[in-house]
N, C-alpha and C positions, 0 to 999 in steps of 0.2 A: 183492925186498928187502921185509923188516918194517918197517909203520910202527910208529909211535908206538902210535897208537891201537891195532893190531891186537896188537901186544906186553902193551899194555894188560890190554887185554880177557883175551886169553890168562893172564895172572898173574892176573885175579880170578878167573873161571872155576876156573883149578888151585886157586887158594886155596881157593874155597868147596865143591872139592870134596872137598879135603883136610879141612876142616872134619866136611861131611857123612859121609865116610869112616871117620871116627873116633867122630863122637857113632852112625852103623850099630853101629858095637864094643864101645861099652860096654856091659857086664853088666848085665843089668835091675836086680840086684838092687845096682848103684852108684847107682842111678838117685836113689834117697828121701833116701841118706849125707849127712851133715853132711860138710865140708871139713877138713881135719884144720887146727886154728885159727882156724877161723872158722866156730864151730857154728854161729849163724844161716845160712850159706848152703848150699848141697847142691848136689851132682853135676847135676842135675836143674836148681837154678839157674842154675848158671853156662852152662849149654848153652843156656839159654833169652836167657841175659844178649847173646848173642852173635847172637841173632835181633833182639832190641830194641834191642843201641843201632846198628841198622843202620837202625835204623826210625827213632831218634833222632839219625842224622846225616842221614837223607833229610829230614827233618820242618825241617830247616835249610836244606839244600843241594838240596831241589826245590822250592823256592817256584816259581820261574820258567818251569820245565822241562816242566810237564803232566805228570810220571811221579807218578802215584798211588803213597802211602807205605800200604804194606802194615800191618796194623793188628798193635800189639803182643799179646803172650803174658803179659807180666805175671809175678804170681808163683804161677797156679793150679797145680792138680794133674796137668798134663800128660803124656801119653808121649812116647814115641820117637819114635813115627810121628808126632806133633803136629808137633816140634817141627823133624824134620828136613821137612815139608810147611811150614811157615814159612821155615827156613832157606833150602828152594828159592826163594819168594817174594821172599824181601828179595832172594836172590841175584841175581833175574830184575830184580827193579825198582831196586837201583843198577847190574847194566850197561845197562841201558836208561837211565837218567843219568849215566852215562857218556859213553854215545853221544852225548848229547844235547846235554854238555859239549865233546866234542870237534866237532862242528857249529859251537858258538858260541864257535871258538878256545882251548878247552882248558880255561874257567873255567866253572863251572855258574852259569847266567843263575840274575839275580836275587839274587845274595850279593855283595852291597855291598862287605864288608870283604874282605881278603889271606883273613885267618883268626878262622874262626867258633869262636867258644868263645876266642881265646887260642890255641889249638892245632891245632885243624884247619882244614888248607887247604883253601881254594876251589878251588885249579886239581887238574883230573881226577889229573894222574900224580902229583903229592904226596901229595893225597888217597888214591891206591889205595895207596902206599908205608903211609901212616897207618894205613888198615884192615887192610893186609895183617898190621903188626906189632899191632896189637890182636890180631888173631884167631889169630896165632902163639904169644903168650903166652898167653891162655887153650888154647889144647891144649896146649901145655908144662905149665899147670898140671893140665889134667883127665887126661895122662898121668902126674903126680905123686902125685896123689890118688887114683888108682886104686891106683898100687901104695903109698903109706902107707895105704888101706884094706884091705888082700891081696889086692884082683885085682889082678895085674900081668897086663898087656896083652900078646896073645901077641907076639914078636917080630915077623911080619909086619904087623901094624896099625902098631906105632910105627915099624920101616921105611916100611910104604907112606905114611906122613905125609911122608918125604923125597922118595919120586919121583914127580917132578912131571911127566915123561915118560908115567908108570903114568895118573897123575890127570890128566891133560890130553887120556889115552885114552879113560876110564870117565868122564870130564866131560862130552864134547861141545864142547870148546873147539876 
């Protein structure tokens, strides 16, 4: 039988390799685009946005934990290979706060309150439900933005975002 935790772990994993799987996809030349409605931000941005606030939920929810919060990306002029060699990082240092959470009965040591910010929970499996839907809406939107920029994304990328059988192979979860 599947614990908790191992279920856990397995849905961040697929998650963040569905993430990685898609920013591999996008077209270099999406990369610089403005957002269609929201000139100030780009393609470029928002992929990066998904590496920091992972930095910026750990910079809350590892006080306690010993797992070092991987350092942000910001808003330079990064590539692809930056940003998915980040994404791995954060990847690695919240399930390793994970784990670390599930040791100390499910809540990450050292976060006083339920919910940090108002929003985000302290205990590991809400918390992953939380991140997982972050990081689902932003590929929802950078599969959006791609195609209101005319690269539409070949069918197989925006399928392989769905199986998480596929991503849980090419993960390592």
């Amino acid at each position: 039988m599947t614990t908790v935790e191992e279920s856990v772990s397995k849905a961040w994993r697929i998650n963040c390799r569905a993430t990685a799987f898609l920013v591999e996809r996008l077209p270099a030349a999406l990369w610089p685009l403005p957002l269609p409605g929201a000139p100030r931000r780009t393609v470029r941005g928002m992929a990066v946005h998904l590496h920091d606030c992972r930095c910026l939920w750990m910079k809350s929810l590892a006080r306690g934990s010993g797992v070092a919060v991987p350092r942000r990306l910001g808003r330079g002029d990064v590539g692809q290979a930056d940003v998915l060699a980040a994404l791995a990082s954060s990847a690695d240092a919240l399930h390793r706060l994970f784990e670390v959470a599930f040791r100390s009965g499910g809540s990450f040591p050292g976060v006083a309150s339920a919910f940090v910010y108002g929003a985000m929970p302290r205990d590991a499996v809400l918390f992953c439900g939380y991140a997982l839907s972050h990081e689902a809406h932003h590929r929802g939107q950078l599969v959006l933005a791609a195609r209101a920029l005319g690269h539409r994304l070949p069918p197989e990328t925006v399928q392989g975002l769905w199986q998480w059988s596929s991503r849980l192979r090419d993960g390592g979860a």
